[in-house]
C-alpha positions in Angstrom: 91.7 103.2 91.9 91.7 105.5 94.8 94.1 108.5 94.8 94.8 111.5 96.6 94.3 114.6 94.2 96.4 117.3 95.0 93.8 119.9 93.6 95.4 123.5 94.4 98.0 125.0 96.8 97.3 123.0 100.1 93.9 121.1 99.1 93.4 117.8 98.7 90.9 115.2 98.2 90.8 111.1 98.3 89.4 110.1 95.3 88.8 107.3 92.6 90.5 107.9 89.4 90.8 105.2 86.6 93.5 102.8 86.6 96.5 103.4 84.7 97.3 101.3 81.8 100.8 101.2 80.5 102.1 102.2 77.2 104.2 100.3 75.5 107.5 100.9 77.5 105.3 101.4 81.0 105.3 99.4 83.7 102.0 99.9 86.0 103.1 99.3 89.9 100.8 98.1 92.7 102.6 100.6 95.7 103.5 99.0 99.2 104.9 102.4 100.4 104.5 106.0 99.9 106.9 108.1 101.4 106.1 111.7 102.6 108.6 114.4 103.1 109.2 118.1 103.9 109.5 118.3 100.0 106.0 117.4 99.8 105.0 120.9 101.4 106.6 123.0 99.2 105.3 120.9 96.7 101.9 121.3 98.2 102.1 124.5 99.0 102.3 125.8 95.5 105.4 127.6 95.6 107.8 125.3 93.5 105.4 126.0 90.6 103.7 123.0 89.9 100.8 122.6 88.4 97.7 121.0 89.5 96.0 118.6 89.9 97.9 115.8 90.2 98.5 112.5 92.6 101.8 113.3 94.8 103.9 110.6 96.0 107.8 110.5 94.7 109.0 108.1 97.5 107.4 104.9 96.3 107.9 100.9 96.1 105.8 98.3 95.3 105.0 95.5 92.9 104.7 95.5 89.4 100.8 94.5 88.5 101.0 95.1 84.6 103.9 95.5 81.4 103.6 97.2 78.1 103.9 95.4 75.3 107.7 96.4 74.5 109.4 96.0 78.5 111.5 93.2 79.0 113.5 93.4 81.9 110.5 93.2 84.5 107.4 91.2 84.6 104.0 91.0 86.5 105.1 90.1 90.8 108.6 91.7 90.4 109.5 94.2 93.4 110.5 97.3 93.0 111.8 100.8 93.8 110.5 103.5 91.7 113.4 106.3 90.4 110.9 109.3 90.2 113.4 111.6 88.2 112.5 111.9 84.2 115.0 114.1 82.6 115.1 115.3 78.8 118.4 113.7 78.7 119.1 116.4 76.0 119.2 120.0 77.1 122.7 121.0 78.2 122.4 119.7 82.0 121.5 116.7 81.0 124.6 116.0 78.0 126.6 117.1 80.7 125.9 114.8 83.2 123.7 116.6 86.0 120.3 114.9 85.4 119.4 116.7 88.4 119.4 119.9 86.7 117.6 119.3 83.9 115.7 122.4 82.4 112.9 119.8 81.4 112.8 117.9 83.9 109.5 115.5 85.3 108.8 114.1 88.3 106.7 111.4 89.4 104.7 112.5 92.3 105.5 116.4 91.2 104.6 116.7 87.7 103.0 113.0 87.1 100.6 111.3 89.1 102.9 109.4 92.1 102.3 106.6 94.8 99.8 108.4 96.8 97.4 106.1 95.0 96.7 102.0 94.9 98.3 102.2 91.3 101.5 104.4 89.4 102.5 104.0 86.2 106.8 104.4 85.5 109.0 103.9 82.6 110.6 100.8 82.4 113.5 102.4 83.7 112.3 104.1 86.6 111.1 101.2 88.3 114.4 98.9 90.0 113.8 95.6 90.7 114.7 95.2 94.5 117.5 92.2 95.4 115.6 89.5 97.8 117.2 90.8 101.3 115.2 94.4 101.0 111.7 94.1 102.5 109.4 95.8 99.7 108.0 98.3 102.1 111.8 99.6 103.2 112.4 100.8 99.6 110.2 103.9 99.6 113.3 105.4 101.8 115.2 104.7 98.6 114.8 108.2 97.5 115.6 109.8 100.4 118.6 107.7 101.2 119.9 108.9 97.1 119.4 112.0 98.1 121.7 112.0 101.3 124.2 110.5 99.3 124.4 113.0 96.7 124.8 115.5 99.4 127.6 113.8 101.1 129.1 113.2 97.6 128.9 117.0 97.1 130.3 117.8 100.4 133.4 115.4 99.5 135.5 113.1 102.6 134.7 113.6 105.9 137.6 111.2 107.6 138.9 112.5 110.7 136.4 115.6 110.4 134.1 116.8 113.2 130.9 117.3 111.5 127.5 119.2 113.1 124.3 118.1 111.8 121.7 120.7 112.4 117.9 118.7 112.2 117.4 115.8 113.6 114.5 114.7 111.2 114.4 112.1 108.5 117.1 113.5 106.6 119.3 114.8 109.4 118.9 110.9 111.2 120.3 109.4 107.7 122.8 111.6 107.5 124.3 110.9 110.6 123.9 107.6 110.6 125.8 107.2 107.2 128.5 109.8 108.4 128.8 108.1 111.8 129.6 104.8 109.4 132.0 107.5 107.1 134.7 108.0 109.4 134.3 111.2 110.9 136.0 111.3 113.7 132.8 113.0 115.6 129.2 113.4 114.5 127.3 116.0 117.1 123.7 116.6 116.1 121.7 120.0 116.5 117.6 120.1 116.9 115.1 121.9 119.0 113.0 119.5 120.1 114.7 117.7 123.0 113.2 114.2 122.1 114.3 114.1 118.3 117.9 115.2 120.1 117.9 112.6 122.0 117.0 110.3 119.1 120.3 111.2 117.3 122.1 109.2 119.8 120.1 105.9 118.4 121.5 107.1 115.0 125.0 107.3 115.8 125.4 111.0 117.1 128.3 111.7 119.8 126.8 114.7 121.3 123.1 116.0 120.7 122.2 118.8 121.9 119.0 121.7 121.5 121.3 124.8 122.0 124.7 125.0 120.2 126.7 126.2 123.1 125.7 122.6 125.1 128.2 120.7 122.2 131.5 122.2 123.6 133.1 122.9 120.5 133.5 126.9 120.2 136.4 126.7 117.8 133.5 125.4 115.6 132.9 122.3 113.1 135.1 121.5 110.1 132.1 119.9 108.5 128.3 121.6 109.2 125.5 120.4 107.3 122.2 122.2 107.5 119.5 119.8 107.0 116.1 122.0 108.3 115.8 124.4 105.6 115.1 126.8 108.2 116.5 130.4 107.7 117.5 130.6 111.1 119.2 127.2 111.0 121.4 128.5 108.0 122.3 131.5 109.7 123.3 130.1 112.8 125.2 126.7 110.5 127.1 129.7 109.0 129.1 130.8 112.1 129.1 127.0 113.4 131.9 126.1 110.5 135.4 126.4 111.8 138.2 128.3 109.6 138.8 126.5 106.1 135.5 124.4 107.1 133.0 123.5 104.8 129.0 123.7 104.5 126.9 121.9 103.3 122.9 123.8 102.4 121.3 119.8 102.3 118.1 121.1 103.6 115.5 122.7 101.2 114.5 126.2 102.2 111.5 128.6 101.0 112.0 130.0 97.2 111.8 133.2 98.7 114.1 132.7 101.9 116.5 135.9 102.7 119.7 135.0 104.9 122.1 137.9 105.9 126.0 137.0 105.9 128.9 138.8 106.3 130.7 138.1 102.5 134.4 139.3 104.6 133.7 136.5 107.3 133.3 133.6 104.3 136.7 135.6 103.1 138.3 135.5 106.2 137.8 132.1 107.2 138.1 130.5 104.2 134.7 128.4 104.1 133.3 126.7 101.5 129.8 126.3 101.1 128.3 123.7 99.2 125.0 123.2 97.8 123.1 119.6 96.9 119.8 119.1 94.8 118.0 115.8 94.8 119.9 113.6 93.8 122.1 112.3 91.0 123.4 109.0 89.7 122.9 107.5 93.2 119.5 105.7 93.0 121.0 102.0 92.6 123.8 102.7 95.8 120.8 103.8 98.0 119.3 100.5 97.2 122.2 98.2 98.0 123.4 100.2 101.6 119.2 99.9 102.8 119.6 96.1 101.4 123.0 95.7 103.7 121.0 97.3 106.9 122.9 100.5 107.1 119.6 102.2 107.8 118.2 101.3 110.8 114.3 101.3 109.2 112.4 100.4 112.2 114.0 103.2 114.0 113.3 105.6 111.1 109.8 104.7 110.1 107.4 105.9 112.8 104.3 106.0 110.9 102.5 103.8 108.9 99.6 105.0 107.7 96.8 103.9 105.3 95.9 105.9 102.1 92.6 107.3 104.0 94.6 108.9 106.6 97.0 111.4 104.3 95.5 114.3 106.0 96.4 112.8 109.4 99.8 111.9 107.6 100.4 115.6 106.2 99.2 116.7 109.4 101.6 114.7 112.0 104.8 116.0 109.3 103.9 119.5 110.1 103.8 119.3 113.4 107.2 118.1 113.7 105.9 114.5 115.2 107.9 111.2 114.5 110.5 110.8 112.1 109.8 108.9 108.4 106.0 108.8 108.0 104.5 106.2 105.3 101.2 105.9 103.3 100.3 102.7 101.9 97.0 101.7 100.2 96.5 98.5 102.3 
């Protein structure tokens, strides 16, 4: 099959690697849709850790080409959504609940080979058969959409809140649109580029704006959610919550990220800030809002590229063009 090989920190090649076969409780999946994400650079860049080589790819759908001999809950042409968290399910994370932070943990498309490729083999249970209304392509924004509602999980009810959303990428359009659909009473949206700004509208945004002070609100937000994972951002998300306001660090910053704050102001004004990873017992929710339409996929999905083009892919995400951008072996 062909694959891209992630083969050190920020090299890559397309290459042809052998087919997977599954074990027994395996399923091997034809993918649709690969996914890439600002996770994929860290990822890429080495500084998460992992080891190479392997195939990346953790935002994946597709069709299920080949069982092992034990699975019986999905068979050859089903359509599905891959789950590309394996925990341990036993170290103390895990017993208590919070796959997410398991000490063990794998990840398909981080520590396995992932959908970057015409083939990815997935336990059984990682691979969700998709209900008939969800177009099999849509499902690679599975993942991302789990992860958005873990975070607003974390962050708790935002009904009658004003809430800021600083980043108007991927994650920050999701967000918004499933908190303009969450009753908050306003939903303003923060970016630098004018044009993703002006996007936010489209998403369900109130007020978008590229400087703070163009939102009119200087008493501040009750709800700020920092989705860039941009030091500055964070900084600046930090003085936008309003007394006993809360903040949410969604965004995924560098390991070795420094942000000053002033521990008296947190004191003084009573904010809580909140903190969401991934995401956690959300996987099959994400699945039925995109299979109701509350993601407006055409909107969100600006690229469609084939599996030849990932440089051009990973190339167009670092420059900050488009919005959702897809790889797909056909």
């Amino acid at each position: 099959m062909r694959a891209v090989l992630l083969t050190g920190p920020n090299t890559f090649e397309l290459t042809t690697l052998e087919d997977p076969a599954p074990t027994d409780n395996d399923v091997v999946v034809a993918v649709a849709a690969s996914g890439i994400c600002g996770t994929d650079l860290h990822i890429m860049s080495g500084e998460l850790g992992h080891v190479f080589p392997f195939v990346p790819g953790h935002e994946v759908s597709g069709v299920v080409a080949d069982v092992g001999r034990a699975v019986t809950s999905l068979k050859p042409g089903d359509r599905v959504a891959v789950d590309p968290g394996l925990p341990c399910h036993t170290c103390r994370a895990c017993r208590a609940g919070i796959e997410n932070h398991c000490s063990r943990r794998e990840g398909i498309g981080e520590t396995l080979n992932g959908g970057a490729a015409d083939f990815v083999r997935v336990p059984e249970s990682n691979a969700i058969r998709l209900p008939e209304a969800l177009p099999t392509t849509d499902a690679s924004l599975v993942e991302p959409l789990a992860c958005a509602l873990h975070g607003l999980d974390s962050l708790g009810s935002v009904v009658g809140r004003h809430v800021l959303v600083y980043g108007a990428g991927t994650m920050g359009l999701i967000l918004t649109q499933l908190l303009s659909r969450s009753g908050a009473a306003s939903v303003s949206v923060l970016d630098l580029q004018q044009e993703r700004a002006e996007v936010a509208a489209r998403f369900g945004a109130a007020a978008a704006a590229t400087e703070i002070g163009d939102l009119g609100r200087p008493q501040g937000w009750d709800v700020v959610i920092e989705a860039t994972g941009s030091a500055a951002a964070v900084a600046s998300a930090l003085t936008s919550v309003s007394r006993r306001g809360r903040l949410l660090q969604f965004g995924m910053a560098s390991p070795d990220a420094q942000v000053a704050y002033n521990p008296f102001d947190i004191f003084d004004r009573e904010i809580q800030v909140v903190g969401s990873k991934s995401y956690l017992h959300t996987f099959e929710r994400a699945i039925d809002l995109l299979a109701a339409g509350v993601l407006s996929v055409d909107m969100l999905v600006t690229h469609r590229l084939p599996l030849t083009d990932y440089g051009e892919a990973i190339s167009t995400l670092r420059a900050g063009e488009g919005r959702k951008i897809q790889v797909a072996p056909a």
